[in-house]
C-alpha positions as CSV (number, residue, x, y, z in Angstrom):
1,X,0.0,0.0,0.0
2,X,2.8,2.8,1.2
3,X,4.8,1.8,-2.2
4,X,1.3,2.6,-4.2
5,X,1.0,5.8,-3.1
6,X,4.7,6.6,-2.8
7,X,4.5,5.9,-7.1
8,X,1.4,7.8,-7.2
9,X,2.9,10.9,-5.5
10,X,6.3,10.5,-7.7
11,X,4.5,10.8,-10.6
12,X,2.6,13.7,-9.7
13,X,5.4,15.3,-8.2
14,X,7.6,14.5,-11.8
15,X,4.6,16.0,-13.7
16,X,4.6,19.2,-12.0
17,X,8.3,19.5,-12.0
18,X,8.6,18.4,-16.1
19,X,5.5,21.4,-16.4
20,X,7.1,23.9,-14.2
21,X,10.5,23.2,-16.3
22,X,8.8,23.1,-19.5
23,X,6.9,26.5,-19.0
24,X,10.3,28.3,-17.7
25,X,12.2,26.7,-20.9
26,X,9.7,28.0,-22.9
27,X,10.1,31.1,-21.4
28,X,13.5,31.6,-21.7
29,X,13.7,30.8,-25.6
30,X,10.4,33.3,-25.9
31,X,12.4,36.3,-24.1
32,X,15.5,35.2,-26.1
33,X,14.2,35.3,-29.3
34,X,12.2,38.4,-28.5
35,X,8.9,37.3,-28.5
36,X,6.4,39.8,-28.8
37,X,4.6,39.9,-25.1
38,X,1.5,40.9,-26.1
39,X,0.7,37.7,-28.5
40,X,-1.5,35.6,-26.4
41,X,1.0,32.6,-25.9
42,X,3.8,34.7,-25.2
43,X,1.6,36.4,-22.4
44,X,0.3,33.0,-21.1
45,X,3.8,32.1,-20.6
46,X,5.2,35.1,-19.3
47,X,2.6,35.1,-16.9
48,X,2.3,31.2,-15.8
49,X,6.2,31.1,-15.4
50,X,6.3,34.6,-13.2
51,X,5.6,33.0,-9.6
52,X,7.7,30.6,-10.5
53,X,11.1,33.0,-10.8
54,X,10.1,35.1,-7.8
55,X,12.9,33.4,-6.1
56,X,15.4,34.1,-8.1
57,X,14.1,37.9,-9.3
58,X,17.2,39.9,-9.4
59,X,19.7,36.8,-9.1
60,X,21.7,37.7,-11.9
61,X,21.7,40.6,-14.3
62,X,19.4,40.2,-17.5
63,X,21.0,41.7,-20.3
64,X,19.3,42.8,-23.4
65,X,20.4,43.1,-26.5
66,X,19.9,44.8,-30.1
67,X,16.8,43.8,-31.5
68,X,14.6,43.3,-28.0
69,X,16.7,40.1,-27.2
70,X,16.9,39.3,-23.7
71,X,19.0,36.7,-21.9
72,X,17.2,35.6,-18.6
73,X,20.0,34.3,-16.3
74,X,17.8,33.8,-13.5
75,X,15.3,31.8,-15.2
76,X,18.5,29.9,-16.4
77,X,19.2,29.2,-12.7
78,X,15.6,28.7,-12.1
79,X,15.6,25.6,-14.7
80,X,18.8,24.0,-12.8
81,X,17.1,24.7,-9.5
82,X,14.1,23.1,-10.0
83,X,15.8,20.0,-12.0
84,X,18.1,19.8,-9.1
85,X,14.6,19.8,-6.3
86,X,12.9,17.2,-9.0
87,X,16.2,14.8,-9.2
88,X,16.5,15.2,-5.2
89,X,12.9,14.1,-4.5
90,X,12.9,11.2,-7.0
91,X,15.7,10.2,-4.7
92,X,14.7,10.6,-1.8
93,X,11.5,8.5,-2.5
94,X,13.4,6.1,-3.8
95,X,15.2,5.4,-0.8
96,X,11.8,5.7,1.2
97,X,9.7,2.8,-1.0
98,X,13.7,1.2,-1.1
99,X,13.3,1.3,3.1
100,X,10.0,0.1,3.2
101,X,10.7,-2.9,1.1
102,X,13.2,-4.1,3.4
103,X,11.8,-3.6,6.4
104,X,8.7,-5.1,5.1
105,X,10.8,-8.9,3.8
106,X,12.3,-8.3,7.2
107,X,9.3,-8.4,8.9
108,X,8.0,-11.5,7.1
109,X,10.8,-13.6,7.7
110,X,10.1,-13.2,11.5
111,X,6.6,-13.9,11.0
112,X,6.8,-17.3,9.5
């Protein structure tokens, strides 16, 4: 049952991780292409992946160059962060349903 729901809530957990690091990616090849921020997409992803960099607002510089292309350091930073807090929580319920399992043939071989 605990391995069940430990799946359950790494798959969930790697779904809104690969979404959050999808939309920031996205984000980062919009702003350094230039994408215009008032076409609808570019808005939606400018404003879903906001929240998300509030942590790291002001992190690095952003510089801009000719033409309106911008190179977002942070959200750079962002990406490897929230890979990093993905990776670390895969693991770390890994070793949890890895625990379980053990002490769970442990505590059949003292039962028969």
């Amino acid at each position: 049952m605990v391995m069940v729901t430990l799946e359950s809530f790494l798959l969930l957990a790697n779904a809104i991780f690969a979404f959050i690091e999808f939309v920031i990616g996205l984000r980062v090849i919009l702003k350094l292409f230039g994408a215009n921020a008032a076409a609808p997409f570019a808005n939606w992803v400018y404003e879903t992946s906001a929240p998300l960099l509030i942590p790291f607002q002001g992190l690095f510089p952003t510089p801009r160059l000719t033409g309106g292309f911008v190179i977002e350091f942070s959200a750079l930073f962002a990406l490897l962060v929230y890979a990093f807090i993905s990776y670390a929580l895969t693991e770390l319920v890994s070793f949890v349903n890895h625990q379980a399992l053990i002490d769970r043939s442990k505590n059949r071989k003292r039962a028969s």
